[in-house]
Backbone as JSON Lines, residues from 0, in Angstrom:
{"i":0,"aa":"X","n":[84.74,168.74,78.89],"ca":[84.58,168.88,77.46],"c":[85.95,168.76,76.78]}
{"i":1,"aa":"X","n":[86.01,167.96,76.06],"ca":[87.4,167.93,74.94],"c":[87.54,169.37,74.2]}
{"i":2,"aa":"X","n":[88.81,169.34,74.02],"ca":[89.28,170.86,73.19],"c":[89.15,169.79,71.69]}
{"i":3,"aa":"X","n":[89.16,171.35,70.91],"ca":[88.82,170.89,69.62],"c":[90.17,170.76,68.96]}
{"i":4,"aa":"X","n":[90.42,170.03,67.89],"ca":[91.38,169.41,67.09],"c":[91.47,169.76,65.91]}
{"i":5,"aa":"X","n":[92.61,169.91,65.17],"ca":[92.73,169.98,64.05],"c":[92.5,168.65,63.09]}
{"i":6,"aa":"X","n":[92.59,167.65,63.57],"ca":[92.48,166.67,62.5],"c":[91.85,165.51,63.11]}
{"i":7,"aa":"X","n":[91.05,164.78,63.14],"ca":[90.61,163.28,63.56],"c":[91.4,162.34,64.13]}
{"i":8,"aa":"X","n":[92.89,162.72,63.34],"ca":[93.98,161.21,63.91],"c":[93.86,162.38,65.19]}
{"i":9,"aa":"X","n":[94.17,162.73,65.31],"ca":[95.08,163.98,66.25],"c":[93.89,163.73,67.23]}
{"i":10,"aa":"X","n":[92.29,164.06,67.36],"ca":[91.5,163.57,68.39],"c":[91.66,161.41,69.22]}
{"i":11,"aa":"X","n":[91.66,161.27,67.59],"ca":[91.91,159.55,68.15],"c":[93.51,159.61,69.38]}
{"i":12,"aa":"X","n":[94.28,160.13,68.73],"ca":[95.27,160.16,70.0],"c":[95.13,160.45,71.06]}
{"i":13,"aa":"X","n":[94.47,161.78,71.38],"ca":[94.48,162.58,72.59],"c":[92.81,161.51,73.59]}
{"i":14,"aa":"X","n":[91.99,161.14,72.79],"ca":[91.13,159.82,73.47],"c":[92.14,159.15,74.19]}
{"i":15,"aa":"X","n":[92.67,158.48,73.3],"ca":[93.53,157.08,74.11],"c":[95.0,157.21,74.56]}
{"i":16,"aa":"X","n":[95.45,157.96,74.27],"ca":[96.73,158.86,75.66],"c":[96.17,159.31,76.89]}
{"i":17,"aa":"X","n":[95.21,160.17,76.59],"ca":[95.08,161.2,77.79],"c":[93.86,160.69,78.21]}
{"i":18,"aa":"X","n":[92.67,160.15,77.55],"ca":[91.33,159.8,78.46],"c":[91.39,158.48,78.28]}
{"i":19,"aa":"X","n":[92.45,157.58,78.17],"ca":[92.16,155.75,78.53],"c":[91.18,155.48,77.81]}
{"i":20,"aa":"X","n":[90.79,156.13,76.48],"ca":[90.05,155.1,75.48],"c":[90.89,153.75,75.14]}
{"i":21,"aa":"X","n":[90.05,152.83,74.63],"ca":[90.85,152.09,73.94],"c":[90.67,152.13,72.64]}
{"i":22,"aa":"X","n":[91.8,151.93,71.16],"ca":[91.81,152.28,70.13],"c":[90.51,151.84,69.19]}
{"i":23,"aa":"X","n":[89.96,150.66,69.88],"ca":[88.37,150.52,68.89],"c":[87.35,151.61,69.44]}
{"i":24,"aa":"X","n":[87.26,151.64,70.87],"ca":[86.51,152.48,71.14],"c":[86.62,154.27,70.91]}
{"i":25,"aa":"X","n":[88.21,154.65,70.77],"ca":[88.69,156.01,70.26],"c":[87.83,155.9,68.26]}
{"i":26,"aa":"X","n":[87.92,154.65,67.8],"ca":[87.85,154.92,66.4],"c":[86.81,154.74,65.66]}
{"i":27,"aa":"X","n":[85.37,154.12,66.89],"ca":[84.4,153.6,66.35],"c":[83.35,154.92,65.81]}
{"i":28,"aa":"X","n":[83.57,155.83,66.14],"ca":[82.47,156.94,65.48],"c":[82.98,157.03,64.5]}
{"i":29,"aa":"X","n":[84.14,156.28,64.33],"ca":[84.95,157.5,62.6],"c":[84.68,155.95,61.74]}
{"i":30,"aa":"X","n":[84.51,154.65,62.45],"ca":[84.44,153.3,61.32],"c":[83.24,152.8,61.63]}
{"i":31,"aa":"X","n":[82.92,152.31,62.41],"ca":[81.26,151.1,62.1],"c":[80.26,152.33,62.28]}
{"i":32,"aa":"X","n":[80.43,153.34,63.19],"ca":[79.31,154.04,63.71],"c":[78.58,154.65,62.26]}
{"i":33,"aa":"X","n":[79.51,155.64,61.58],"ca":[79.38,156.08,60.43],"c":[78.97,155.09,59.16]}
{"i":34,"aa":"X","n":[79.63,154.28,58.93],"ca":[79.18,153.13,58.39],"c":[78.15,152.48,58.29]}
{"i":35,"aa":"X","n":[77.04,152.3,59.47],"ca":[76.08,152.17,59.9],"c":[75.05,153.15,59.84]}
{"i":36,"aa":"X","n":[75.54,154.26,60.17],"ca":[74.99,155.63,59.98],"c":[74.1,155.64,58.42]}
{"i":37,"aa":"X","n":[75.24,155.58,57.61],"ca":[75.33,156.01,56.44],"c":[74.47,154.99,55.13]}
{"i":38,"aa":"X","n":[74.05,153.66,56.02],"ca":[73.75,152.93,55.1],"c":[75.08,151.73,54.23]}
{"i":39,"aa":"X","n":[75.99,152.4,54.73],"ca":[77.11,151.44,53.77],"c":[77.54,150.3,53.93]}
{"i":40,"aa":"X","n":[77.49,149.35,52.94],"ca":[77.07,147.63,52.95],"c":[78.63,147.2,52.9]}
{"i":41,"aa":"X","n":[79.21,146.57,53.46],"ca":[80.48,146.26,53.5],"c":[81.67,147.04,53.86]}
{"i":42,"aa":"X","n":[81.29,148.13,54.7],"ca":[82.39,149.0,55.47],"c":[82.11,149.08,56.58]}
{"i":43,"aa":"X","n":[82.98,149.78,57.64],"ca":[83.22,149.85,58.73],"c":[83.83,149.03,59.85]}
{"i":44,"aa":"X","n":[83.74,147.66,59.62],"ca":[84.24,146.58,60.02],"c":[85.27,145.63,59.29]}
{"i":45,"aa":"X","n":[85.94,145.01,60.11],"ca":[86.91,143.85,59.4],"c":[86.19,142.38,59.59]}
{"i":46,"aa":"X","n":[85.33,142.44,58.13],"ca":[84.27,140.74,58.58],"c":[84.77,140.34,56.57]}
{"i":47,"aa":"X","n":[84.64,139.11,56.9],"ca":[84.48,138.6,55.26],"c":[83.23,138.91,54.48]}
{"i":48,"aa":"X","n":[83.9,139.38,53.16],"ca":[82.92,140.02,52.15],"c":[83.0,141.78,52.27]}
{"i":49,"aa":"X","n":[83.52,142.04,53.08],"ca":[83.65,143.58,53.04],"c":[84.85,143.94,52.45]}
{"i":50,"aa":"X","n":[84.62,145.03,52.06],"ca":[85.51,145.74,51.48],"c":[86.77,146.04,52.32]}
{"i":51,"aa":"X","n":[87.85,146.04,51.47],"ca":[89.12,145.79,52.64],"c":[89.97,147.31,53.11]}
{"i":52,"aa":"X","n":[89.4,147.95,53.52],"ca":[89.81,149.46,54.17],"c":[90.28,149.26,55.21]}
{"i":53,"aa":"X","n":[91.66,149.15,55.35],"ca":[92.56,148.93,56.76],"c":[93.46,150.58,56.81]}
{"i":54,"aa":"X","n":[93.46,150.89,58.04],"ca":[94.74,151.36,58.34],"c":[95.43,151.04,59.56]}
{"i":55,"aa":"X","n":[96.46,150.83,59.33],"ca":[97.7,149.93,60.24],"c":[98.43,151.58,61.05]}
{"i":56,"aa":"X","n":[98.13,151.48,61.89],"ca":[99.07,152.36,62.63],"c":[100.16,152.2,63.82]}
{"i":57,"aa":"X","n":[101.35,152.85,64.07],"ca":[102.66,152.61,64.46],"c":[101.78,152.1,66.07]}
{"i":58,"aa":"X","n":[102.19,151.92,67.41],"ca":[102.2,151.78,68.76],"c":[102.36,153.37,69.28]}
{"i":59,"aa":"X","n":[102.63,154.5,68.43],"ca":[102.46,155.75,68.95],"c":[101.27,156.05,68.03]}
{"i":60,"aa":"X","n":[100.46,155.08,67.69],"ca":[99.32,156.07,66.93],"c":[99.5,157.07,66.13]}
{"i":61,"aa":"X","n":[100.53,156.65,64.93],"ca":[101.09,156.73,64.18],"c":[100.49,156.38,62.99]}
{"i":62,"aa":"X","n":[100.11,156.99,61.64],"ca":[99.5,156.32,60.38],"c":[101.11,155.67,59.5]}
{"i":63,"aa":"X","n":[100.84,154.17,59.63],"ca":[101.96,153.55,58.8],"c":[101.3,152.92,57.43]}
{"i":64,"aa":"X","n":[100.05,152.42,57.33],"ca":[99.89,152.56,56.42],"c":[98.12,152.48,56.25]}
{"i":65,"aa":"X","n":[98.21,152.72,55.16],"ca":[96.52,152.64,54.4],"c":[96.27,152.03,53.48]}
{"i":66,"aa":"X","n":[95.11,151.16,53.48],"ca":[94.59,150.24,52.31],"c":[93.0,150.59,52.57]}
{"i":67,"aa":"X","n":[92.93,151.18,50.27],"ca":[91.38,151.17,50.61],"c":[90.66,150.55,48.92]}
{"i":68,"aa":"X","n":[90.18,149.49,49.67],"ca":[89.75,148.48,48.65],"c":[90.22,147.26,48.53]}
{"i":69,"aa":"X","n":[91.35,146.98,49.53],"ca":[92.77,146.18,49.5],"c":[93.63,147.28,48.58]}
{"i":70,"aa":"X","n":[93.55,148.35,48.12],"ca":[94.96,148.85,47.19],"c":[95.34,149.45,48.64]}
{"i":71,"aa":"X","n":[96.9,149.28,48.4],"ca":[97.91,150.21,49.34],"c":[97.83,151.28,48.74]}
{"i":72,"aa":"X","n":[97.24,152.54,49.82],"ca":[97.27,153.52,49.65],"c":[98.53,154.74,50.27]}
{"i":73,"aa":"X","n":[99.1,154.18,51.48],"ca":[99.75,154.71,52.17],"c":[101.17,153.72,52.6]}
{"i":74,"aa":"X","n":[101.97,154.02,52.72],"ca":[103.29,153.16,52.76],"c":[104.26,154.14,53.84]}
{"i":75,"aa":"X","n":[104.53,153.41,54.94],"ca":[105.31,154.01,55.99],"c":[104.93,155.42,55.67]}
{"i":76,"aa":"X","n":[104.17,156.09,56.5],"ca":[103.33,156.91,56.47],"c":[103.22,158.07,55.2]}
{"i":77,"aa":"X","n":[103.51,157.31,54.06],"ca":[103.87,158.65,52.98],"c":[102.49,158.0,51.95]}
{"i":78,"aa":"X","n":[102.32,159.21,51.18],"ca":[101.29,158.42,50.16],"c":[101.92,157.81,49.04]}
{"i":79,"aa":"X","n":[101.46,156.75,48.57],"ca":[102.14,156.18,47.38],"c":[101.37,156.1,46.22]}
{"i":80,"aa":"X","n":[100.43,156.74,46.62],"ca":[99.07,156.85,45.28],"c":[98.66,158.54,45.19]}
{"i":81,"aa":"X","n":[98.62,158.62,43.53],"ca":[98.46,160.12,43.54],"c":[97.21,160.53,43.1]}
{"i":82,"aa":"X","n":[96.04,161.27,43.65],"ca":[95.03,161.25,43.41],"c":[94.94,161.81,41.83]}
{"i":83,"aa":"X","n":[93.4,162.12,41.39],"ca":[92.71,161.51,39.95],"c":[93.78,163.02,39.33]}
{"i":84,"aa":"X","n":[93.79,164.37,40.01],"ca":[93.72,165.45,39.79],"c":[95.48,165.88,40.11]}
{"i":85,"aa":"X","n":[96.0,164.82,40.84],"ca":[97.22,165.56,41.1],"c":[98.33,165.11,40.29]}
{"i":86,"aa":"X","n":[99.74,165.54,39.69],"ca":[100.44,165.64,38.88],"c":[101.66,165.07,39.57]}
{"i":87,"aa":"X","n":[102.08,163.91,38.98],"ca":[103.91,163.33,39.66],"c":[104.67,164.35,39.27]}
């Protein structure tokens, strides 16, 4: 049984460090599975016509960046977008 995690990236790591997932297969419950799950028409996958939700991460499984919609959301792992509610 896996120990439990504080955060999702933090499980996707400990998959594919320590149990030889590989990174589609560590990430597919959190992108197509759910996606599919959920009914949602143009997510989960990288196909033409979908919506462009990437995240690019370092070779240590690392978040370097995030795009959701095509907007850059994340830039060398810092946020560069401030949500609806939060104050610069």
């Amino acid at each position: 049984m896996l120990p439990v995690f504080e955060t999702l990236l933090e499980t996707v790591q400990v998959l594919v460090k320590d149990y030889d997932f590989s990174i589609s297969d560590a990430l597919r419950p959190l992108t197509s599975s759910v996606a599919g799950f959920l009914n949602l028409t143009g997510k989960g996958e990288i196909l033409p016509g979908n919506d462009a939700d990437l995240l690019v991460m370092t070779p240590e499984l690392r978040i370097e960046q995030v795009y959701a919609r095509g907007k850059l959301m994340v830039k060398d792992g810092k946020a560069c977008v401030k949500g609806t509610f939060e104050t610069a």
